[in-house]
PAPA-399315 format. One record per residue: residue number from 0; residue in three letters; x negated, y negated, z negated of N, C-alpha, C, O in turn. Coordinates in Angstrom, 1 decimal. Atoms other than C-alpha are relative to their C-alpha. Layout:
# residues N
<site NUM, 'ALA', <X, Y, Z>, <X, Y, Z>, <X, Y, Z>, <X, Y, Z>>
...
# end
This chain:
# residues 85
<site 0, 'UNK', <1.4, -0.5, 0.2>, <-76.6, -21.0, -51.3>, <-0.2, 1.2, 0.8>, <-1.2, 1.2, 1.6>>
<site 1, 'UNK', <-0.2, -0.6, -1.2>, <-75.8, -17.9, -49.4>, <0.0, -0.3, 1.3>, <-0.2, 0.8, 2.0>>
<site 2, 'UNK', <0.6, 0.1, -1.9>, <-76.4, -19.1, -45.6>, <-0.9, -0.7, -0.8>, <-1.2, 0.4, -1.3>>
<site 3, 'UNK', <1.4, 0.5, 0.1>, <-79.3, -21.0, -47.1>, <-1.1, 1.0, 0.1>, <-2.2, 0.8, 0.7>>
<site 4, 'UNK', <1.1, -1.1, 0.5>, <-81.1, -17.6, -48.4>, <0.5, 0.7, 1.4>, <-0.5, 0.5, 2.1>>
<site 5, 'UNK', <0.2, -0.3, -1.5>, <-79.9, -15.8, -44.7>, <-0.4, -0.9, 0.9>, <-0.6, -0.5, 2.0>>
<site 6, 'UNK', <0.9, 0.7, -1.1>, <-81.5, -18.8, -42.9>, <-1.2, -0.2, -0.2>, <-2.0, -0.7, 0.6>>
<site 7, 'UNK', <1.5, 0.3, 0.0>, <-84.6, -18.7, -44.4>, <-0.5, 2.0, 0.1>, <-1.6, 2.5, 0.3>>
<site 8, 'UNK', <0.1, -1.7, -0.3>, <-84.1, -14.6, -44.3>, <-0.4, 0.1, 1.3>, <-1.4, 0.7, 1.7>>
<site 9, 'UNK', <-0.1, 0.0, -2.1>, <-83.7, -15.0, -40.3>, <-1.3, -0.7, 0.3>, <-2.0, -0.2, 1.2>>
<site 10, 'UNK', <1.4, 0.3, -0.2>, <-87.0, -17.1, -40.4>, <-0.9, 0.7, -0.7>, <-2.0, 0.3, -0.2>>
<site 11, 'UNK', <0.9, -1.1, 0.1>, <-89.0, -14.4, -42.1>, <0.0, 0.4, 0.8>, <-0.8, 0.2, 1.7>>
<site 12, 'UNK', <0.0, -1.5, -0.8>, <-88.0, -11.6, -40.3>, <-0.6, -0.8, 1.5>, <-1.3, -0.1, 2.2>>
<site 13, 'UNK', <0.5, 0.2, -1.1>, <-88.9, -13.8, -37.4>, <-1.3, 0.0, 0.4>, <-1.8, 0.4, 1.5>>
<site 14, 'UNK', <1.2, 0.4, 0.5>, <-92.0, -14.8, -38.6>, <-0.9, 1.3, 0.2>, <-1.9, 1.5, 1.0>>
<site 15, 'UNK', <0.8, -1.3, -0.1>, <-92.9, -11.3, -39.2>, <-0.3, 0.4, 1.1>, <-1.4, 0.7, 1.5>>
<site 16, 'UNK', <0.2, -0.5, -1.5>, <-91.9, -10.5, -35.7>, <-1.6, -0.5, 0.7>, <-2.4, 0.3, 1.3>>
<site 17, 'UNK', <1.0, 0.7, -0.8>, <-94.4, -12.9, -34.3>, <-1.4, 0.0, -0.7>, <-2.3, -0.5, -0.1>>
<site 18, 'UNK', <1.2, -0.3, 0.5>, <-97.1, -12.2, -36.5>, <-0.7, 1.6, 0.1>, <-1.8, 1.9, 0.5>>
<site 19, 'UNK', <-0.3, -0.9, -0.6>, <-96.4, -8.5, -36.1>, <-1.0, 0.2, 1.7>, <-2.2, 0.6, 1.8>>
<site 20, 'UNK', <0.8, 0.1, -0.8>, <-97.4, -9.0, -32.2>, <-1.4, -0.6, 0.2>, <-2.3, -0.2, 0.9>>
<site 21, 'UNK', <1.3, 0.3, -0.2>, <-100.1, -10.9, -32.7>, <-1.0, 0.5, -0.5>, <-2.1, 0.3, 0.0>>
<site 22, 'UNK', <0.7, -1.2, -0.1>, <-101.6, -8.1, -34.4>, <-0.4, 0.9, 1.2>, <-1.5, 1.4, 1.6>>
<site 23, 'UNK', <0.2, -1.4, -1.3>, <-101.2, -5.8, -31.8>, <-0.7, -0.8, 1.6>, <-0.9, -0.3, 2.7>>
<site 24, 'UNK', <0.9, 0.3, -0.6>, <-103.0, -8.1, -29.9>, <1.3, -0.8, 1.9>, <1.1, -0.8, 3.1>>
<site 25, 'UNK', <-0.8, 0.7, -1.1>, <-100.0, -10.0, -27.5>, <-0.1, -1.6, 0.1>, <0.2, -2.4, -0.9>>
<site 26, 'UNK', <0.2, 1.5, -0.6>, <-100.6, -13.4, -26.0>, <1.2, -0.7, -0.9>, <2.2, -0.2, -1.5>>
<site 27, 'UNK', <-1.5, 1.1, 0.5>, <-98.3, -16.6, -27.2>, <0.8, -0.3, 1.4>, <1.8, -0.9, 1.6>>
<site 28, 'UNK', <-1.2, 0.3, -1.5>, <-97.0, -16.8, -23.5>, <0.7, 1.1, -0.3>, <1.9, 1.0, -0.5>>
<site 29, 'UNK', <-0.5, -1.3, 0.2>, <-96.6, -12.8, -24.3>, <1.6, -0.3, -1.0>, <2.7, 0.3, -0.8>>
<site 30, 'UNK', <-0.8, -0.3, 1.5>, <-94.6, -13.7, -27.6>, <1.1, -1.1, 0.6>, <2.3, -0.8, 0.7>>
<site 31, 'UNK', <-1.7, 1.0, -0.7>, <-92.4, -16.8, -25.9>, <0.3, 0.5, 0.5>, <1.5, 0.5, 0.5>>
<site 32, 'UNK', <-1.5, -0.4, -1.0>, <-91.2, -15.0, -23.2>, <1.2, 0.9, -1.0>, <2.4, 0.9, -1.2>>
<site 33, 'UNK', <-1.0, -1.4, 0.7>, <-90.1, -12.0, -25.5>, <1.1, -0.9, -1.1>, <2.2, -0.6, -1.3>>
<site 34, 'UNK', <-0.8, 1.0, 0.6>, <-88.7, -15.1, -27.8>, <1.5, -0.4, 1.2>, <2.8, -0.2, 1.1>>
<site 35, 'UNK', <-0.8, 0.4, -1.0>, <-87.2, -16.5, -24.7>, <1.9, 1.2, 0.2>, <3.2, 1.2, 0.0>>
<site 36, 'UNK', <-1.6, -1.2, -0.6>, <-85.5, -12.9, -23.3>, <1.1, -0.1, -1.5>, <2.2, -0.4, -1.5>>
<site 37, 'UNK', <-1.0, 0.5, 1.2>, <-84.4, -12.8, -27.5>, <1.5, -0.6, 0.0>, <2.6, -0.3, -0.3>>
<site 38, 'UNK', <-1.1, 1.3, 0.5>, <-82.6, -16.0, -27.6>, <1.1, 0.3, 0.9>, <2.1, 0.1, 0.2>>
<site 39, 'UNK', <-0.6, -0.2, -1.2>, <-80.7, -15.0, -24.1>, <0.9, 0.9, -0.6>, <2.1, 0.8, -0.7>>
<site 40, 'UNK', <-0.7, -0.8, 0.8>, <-79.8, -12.0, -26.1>, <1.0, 0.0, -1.0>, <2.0, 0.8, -1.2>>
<site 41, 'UNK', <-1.0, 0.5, 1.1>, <-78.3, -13.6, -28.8>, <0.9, -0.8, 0.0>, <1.9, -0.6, -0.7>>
<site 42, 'UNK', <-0.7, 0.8, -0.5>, <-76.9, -16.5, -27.6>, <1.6, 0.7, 0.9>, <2.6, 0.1, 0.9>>
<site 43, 'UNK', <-1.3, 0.0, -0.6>, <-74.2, -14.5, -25.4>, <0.3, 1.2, -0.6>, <1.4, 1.7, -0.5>>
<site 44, 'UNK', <-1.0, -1.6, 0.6>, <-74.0, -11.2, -27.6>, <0.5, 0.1, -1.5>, <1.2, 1.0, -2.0>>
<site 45, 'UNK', <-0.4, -0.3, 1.3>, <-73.7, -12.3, -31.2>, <0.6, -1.6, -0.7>, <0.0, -2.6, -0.3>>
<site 46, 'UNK', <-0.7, 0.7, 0.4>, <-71.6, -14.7, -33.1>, <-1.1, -0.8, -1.3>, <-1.5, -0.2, -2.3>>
<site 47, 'UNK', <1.0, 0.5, 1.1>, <-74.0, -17.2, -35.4>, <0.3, 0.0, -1.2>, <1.4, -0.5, -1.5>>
<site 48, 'UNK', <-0.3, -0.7, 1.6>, <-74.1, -15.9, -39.2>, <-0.4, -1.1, -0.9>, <-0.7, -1.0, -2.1>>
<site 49, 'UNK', <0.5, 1.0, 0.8>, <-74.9, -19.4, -40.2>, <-0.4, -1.6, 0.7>, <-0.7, -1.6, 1.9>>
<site 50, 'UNK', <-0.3, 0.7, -0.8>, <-74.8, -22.9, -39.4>, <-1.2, -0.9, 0.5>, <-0.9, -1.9, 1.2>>
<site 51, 'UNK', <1.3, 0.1, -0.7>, <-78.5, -23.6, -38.4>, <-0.1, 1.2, 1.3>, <-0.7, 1.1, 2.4>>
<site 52, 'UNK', <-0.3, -0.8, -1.3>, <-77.8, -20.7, -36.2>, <0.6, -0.8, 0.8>, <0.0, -1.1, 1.8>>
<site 53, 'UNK', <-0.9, 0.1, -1.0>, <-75.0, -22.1, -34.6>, <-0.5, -1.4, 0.5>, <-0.2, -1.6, 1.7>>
<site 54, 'UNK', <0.5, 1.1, -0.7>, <-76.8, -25.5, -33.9>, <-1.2, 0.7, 1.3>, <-1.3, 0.2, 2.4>>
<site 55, 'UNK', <0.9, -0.4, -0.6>, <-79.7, -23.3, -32.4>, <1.0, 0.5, 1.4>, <0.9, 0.2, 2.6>>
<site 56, 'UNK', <-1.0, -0.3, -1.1>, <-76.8, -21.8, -30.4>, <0.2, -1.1, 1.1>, <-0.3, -1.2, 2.2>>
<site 57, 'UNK', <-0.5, 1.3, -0.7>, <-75.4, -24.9, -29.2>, <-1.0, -0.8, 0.6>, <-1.0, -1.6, 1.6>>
<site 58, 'UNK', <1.5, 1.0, -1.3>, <-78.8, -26.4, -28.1>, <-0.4, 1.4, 1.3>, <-1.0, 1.3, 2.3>>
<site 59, 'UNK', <0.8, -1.1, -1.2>, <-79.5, -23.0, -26.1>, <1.1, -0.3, 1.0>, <0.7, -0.8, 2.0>>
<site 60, 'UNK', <-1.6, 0.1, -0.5>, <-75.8, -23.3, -24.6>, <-0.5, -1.0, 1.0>, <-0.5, -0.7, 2.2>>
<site 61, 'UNK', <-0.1, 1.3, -0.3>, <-76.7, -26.8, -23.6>, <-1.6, -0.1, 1.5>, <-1.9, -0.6, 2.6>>
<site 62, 'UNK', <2.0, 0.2, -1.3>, <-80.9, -26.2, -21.9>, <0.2, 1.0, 1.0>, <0.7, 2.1, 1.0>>
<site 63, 'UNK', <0.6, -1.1, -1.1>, <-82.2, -24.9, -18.9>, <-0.5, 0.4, 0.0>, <-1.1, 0.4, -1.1>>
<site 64, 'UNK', <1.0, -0.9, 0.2>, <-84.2, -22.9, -18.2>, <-1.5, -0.6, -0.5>, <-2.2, 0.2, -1.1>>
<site 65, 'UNK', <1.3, 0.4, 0.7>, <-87.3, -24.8, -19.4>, <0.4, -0.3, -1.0>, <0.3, 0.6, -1.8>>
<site 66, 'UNK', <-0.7, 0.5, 1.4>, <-85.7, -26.4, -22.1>, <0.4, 1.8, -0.9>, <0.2, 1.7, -2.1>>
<site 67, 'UNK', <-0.2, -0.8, 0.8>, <-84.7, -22.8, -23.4>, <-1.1, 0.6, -0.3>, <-1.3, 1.3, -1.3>>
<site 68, 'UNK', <1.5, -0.5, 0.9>, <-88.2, -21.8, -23.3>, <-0.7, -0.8, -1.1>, <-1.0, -0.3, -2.2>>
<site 69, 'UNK', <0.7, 1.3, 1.1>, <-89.7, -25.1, -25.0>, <1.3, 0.7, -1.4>, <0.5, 1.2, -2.2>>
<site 70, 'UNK', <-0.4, 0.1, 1.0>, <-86.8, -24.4, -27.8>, <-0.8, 1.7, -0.5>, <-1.3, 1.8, -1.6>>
<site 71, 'UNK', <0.6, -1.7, 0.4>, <-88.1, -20.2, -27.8>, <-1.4, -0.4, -0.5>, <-1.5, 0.1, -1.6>>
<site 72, 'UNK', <1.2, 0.1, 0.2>, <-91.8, -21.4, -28.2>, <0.2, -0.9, -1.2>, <-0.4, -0.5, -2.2>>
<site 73, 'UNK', <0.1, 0.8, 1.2>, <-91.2, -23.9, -30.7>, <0.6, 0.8, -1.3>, <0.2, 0.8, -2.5>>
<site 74, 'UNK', <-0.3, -1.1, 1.7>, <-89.2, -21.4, -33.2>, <-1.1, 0.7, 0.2>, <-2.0, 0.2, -0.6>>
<site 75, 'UNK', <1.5, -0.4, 0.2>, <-92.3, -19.2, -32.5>, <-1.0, -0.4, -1.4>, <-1.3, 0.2, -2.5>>
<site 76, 'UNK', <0.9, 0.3, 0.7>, <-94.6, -21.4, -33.8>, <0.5, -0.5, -1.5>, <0.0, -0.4, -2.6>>
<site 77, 'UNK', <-0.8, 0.0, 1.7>, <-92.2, -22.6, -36.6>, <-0.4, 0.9, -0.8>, <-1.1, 0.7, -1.8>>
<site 78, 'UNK', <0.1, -0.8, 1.0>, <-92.1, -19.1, -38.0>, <-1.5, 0.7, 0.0>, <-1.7, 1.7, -0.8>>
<site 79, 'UNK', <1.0, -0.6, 0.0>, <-95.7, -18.4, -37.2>, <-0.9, -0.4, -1.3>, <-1.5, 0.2, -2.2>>
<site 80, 'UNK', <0.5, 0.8, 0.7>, <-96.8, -21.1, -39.0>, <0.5, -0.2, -1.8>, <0.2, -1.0, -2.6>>
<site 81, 'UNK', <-0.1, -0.7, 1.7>, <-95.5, -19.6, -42.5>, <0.6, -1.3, -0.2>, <-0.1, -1.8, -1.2>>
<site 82, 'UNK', <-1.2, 1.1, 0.2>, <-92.6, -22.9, -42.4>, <1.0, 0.7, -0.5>, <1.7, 1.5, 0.2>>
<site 83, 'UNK', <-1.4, -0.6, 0.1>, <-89.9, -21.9, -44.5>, <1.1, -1.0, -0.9>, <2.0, -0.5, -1.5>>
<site 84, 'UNK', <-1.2, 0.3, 0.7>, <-88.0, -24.7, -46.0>, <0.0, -1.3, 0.9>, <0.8, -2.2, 0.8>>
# end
């Protein structure tokens, strides 16, 4: 039950993120790239805290450079779109 309640924790906080900017008035290209740089970030600096993480991992691992935007834009709109189970 624990990684279930930090994977839907990690889709808040995301959520927020991306609702957050679109307050402040930042584009959705604005919010994918900063998703994009994110994922780049995470992907080679931190160890996945859960095992929907580590699939997210393993598909970024795996795409190119478009493919890791298309996966960055699509969590986006996941967590924009107030999806949480």
């Amino acid at each position: 039950m624990e990684t279930e309640s930090s994977w839907h924790q990690w889709k808040h906080t995301l959520g927020r993120a991306v609702n957050l900017g679109k307050a402040v008035g930042l584009s959705d290209d604005t919010i994918n790239n900063a998703a994009y740089r994110f994922g780049e970030f995470f992907a080679n600096h931190f160890d996945p805290g859960n095992r929907e993480q580590r699939l997210l991992k393993e598909l970024w691992e795996q795409g190119d450079d478009h493919e890791k935007r298309t996966l960055a834009g699509m969590l986006s709109r996941m967590v924009d779109s107030g999806e949480t189970r």
